[in-house]
C-alpha positions in Angstrom: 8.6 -4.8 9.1 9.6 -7.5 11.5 6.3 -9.4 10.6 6.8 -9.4 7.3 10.5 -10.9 7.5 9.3 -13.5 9.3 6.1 -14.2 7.5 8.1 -14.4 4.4 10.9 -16.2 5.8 14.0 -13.8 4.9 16.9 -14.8 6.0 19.4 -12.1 4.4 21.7 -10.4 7.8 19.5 -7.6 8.9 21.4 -4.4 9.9 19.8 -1.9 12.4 19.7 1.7 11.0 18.0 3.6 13.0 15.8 2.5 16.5 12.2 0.4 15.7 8.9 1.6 17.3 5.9 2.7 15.6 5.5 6.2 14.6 2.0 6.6 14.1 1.7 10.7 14.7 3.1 13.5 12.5 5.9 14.9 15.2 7.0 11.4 15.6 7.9 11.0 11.8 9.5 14.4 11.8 11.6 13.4 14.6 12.4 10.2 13.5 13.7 11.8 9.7 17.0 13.1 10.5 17.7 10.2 12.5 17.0 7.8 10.1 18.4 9.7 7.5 21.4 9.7 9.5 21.4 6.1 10.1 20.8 4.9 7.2 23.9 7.5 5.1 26.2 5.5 7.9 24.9 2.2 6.4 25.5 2.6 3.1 28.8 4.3 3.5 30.2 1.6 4.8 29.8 -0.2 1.4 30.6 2.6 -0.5 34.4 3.0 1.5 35.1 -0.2 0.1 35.2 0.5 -3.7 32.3 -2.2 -4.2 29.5 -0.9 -6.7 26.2 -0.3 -4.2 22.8 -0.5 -5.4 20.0 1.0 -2.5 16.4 -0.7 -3.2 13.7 1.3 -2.4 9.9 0.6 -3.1 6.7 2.8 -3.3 5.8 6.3 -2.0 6.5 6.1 2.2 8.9 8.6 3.8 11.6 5.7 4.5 11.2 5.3 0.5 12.2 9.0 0.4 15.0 8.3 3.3 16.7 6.0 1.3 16.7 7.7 -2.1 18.2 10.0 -0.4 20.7 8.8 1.6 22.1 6.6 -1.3 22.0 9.4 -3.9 24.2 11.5 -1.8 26.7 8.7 -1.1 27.5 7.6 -4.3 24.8 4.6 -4.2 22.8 4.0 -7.2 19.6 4.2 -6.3 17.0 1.5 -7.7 13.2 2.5 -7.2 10.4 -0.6 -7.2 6.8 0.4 -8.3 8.5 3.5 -9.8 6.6 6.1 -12.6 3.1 5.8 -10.7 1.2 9.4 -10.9 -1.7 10.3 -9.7 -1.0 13.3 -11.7 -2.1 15.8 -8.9 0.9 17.0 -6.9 -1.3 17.2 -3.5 -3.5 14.2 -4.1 -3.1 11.6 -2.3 -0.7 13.9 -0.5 2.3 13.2 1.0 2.3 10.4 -1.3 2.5 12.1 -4.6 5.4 14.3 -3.9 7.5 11.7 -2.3 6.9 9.9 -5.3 7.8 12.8 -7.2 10.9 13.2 -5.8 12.1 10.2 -5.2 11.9 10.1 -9.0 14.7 12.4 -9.6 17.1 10.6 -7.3 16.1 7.1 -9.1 19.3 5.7 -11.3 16.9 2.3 -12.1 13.5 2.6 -12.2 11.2 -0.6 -11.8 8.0 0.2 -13.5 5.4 -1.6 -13.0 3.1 -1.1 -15.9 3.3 0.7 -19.7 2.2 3.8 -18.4 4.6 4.3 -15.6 7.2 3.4 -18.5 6.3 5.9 -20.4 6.3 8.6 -17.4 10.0 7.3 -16.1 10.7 7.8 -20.1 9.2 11.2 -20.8 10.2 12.8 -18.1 13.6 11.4 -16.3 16.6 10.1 -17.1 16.4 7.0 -15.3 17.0 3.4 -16.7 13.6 2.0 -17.0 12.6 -1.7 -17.0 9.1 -2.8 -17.2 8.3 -5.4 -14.4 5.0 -6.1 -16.0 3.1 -6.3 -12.6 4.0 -5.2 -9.2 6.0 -7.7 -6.0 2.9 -7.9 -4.1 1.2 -10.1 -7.2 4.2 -12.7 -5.9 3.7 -11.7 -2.6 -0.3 -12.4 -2.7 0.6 -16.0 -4.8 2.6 -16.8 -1.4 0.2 -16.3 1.4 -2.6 -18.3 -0.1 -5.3 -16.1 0.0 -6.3 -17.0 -3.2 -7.7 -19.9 -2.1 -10.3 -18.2 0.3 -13.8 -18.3 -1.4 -16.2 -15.6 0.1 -18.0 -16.9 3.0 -21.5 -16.9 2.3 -23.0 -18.2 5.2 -21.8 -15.3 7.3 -20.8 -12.5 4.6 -19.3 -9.3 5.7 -17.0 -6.3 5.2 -14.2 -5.4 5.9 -12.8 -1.6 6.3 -8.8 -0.5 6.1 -7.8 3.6 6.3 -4.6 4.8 7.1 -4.2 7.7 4.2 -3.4 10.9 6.0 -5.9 12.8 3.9 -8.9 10.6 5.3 -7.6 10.5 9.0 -6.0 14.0 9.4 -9.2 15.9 8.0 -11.7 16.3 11.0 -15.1 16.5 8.9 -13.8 13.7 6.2 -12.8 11.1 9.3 -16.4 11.7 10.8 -18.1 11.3 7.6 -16.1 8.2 6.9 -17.3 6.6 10.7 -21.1 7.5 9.7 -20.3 5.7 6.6 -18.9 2.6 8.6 -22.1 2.7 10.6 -24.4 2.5 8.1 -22.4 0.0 6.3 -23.0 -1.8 10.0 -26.6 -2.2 9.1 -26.5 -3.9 5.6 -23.2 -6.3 6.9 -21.3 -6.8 9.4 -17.8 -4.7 9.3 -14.4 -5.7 10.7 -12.7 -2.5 10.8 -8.9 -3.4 10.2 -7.3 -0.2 12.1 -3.9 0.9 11.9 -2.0 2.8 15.2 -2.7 5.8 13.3 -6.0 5.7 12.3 -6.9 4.5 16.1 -4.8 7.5 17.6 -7.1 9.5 14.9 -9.9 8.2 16.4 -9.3 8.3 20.0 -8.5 12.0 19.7 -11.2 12.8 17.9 -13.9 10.8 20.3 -15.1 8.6 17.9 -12.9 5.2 19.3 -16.0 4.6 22.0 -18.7 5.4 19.0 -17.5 3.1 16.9 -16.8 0.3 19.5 -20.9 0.7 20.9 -21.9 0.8 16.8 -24.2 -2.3 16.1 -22.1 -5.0 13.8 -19.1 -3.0 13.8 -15.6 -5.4 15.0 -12.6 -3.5 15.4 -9.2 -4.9 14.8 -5.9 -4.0 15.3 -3.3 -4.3 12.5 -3.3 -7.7 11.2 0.4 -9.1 9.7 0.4 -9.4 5.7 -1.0 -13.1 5.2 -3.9 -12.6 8.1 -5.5 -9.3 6.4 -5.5 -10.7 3.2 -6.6 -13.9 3.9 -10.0 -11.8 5.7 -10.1 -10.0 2.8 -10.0 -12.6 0.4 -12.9 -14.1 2.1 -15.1 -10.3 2.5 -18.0 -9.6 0.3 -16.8 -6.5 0.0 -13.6 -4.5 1.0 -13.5 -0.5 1.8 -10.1 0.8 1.6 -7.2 3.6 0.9 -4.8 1.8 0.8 -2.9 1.5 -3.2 -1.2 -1.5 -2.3 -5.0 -2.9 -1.2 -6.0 -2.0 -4.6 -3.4 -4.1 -5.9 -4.0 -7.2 -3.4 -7.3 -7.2 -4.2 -6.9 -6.9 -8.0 -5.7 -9.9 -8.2 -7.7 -11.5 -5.4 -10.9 -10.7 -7.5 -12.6 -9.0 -4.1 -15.2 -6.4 -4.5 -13.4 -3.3 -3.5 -14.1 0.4 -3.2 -11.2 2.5 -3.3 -11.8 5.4 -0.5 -9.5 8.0 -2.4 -10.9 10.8 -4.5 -8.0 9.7 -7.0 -5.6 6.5 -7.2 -2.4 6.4 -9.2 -2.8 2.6 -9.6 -5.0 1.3 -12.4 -5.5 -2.4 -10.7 -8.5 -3.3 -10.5 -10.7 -0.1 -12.0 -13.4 -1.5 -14.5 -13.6 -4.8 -13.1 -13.4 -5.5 -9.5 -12.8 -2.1 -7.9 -15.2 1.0 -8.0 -13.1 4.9 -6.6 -15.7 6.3 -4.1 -17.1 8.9 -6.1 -18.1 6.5 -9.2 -20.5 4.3 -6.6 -23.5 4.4 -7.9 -26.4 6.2 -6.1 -23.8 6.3 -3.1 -21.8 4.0 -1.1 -25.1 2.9 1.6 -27.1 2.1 -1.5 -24.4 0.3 -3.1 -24.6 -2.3 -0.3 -27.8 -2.2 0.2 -28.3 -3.2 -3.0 -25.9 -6.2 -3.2 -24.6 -4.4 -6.3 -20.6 -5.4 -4.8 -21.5 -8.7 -5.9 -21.0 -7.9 -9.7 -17.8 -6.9 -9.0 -16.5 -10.2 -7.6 -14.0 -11.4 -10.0 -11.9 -15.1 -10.0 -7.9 -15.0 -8.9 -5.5 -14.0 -11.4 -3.1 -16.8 -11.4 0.6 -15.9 -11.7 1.8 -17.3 -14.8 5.8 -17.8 -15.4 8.0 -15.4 -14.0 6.9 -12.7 -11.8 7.4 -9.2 -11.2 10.0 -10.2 -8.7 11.7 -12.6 -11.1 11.7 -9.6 -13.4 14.1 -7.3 -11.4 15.9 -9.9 -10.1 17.1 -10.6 -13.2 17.3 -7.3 -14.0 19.7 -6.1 -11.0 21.7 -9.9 -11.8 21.8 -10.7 -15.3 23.2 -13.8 -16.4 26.3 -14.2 -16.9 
C-alpha cells in the first residue's frame, strides 16, 4: 500500500491501524484479522467520540475490504463501498471473493456502483444508497500512470503472466497445470511471469519455483508497483491473468488479455479485448500459436470529462 501512496503522491496524514508486513499465507491472514479488526474499531472510534458524522471508504472484495465494513458498521460509521454490486453470481466462485463481496453488501450504507448492472443488484436486493460511478477508480488511476502511451513492442513481443487468486494457487493439480501452460506459452513467446509473495510461496512449496526458473523463455519477476506492471503490460502482446482489477486495467489499455478464472464478475473487456479461459478457441497453446491474441488488441479508451473518481467525490461532497 506504501507503493501506491507514493506513486500517487497522497499526501492525506496516514494513521497506523494495525502493524505492516505482507501476509502472503492463509494462517497469517487469520492472525492478522482480529488484530486488524481491532485496530482499525480503535480508529474510527476516535471520530465517532466526537459527535462528527464518519464515513469509512472501502473498495472491492479483499479481507481488509471486509475489516472495514465491519469495523465502521459496528461503531456507528456509515460505511461507503467502491466497486460495490459486482456478482459473479456463484457464492464459491471466485471464492473468498464472492462472499466477502456478499457481505460486505449488507453492511454498505452508500454503494458506489460501477456499472448499470451492479445498480440494479445494490437496488434489487439491499437497501443501500446507490450511485452509479459509470466506470471504476482504476480507469483514473490507469489515465495517471501513462501506460496508455506504451505501443506493443514488436521487435521483441512477449507475454506477460499475473496469478494471485487463491482458487488457482491453493489447488495443487490447477497450479501445476497452470506452470505447464506457462511453459508452453514459453515456446510461442517469451513470458515474464509477474509473481506475487503468494503465488511464489505456492510455488516454492509445491517444487515448481526451480522448474519454472530452468523453463526456456520464462523471466520471473517479483511484484512490480502499480505504474511499472502496467506500463509491461501495456507494451505485452498478450497478458494471462486472474486478477479483476487486471481485467479492468487492460480494458481500457486495449491489451490482449485472457482472463484465467472459470467466471469473472467484471464485464470489462469481454467481447473485445479479453477472452475467459474456457472460451479460447481450440485451447490456450493454440491460441498463441496461432497469433489469434492479435485480433483482440484494441486502441486506449480515453477518459473523457469527469471520472469515476470525480463521480464519488462529488457524491460524498456535494456542492454547496
Amino acid at each position: 500500500m506504501q507503493d501506491l501512496v507514493e506513486e500517487f503522491g497522497i499526501r492525506s496524514p496516514q494513521v497506523s491501524a494495525v502493524r505492516a508486513i505482507e501476509r502472503s499465507t492463509v494462517g497469517s491472514l487469520l492472525r492478522w484479522l482480529p488484530l486488524a479488526y481491532a485496530g482499525v474499531s480503535r480508529c474510527i472510534r476516535g471520530f465517532t467520540r466526537s459527535g462528527r458524522s464518519v464515513s469509512v471508504l472501502v473498495h472491492g472484495d479483499t479481507l481488509s475490504t471486509l475489516v472495514g465494513a465491519f469495523s465502521g458498521r459496528r461503531n456507528g460509521a456509515r460505511v461507503v463501498h467502491l466497486e460495490s454490486g459486482l456478482t459473479s453470481g456463484k457464492l464459491f466462485d471466485p471464492f473468498p471473493e464472492e462472499i466477502l463481496r456478499r457481505v460486505v453488501f449488507h453492511f454498505t450504507d452508500l454503494a458506489m456502483c460501477p456499472n448499470k448492472a451492479s445498480v440494479a443488484h445494490m437496488l434489487h436486493h439491499h437497501r443501500a444508497e446507490v450511485v452509479d460511478t459509470v466506470g471504476n477508480t482504476i480507469v483514473d488511476a490507469v489515465a495517471m500512470t501513462g501506460a496508455a502511451a506504451i505501443r506493443p513492442d514488436v521487435a521483441a513481443p512477449y507475454i506477460v503472466v499475473s496469478l494471485h487468486r487463491f482458487q488457482n494457487i491453493y489447488n495443487k493439480r490447477r497450479l501445476r497445470q497452470l506452470v505447464y501452460l506457462i511453459e508452453e506459452a514459453a515456446k510461442v513467446l517469451p513470458v515474464r511471469f509477474v509473481m506475487h509473495p503468494a503465488t511464489r510461496a505456492r510455488l516454492a512449496a509445491e517444487s515448481l519455483d526451480q522448474r519454472l526458473r530452468l523453463a526456456p523463455g520464462v523471466e520471473l519477476s517479483p511484484r512490480l508497483g502499480y505504474g511499472a506492471f502496467l506500463r509491461l503490460a501495456a507494451g505485452a502482446a498478450c497478458v494471462l491473468t486472474d486478477g479483476g482489477s487486471n481485467q479492468e486495467e487492460l480494458a481500457a489499455l486495449g491489451v490482449p488479455t485472457i482472463v484465467m478464472r472459470e467466471r469473472t464478475e467484471r464485464p470489462d473487456g469481454l467481447g473485445t479485448n479479453a477472452l475467459m479461459e474456457s472460451d479460447v478457441p481450440g485451447g490456450i497453446g493454440a491460441f498463441l500459436a496461432g497469433g489469434h491474441y492479435v485480433k483482440l488488441r484494441r486502441p486506449p479508451a480515453a477518459v473523457a470529462g469527469k471520472g469515476p473518481s470525480q463521480r464519488i467525490v462529488t457524491a460524498l461532497v456535494p456542492v454547496g
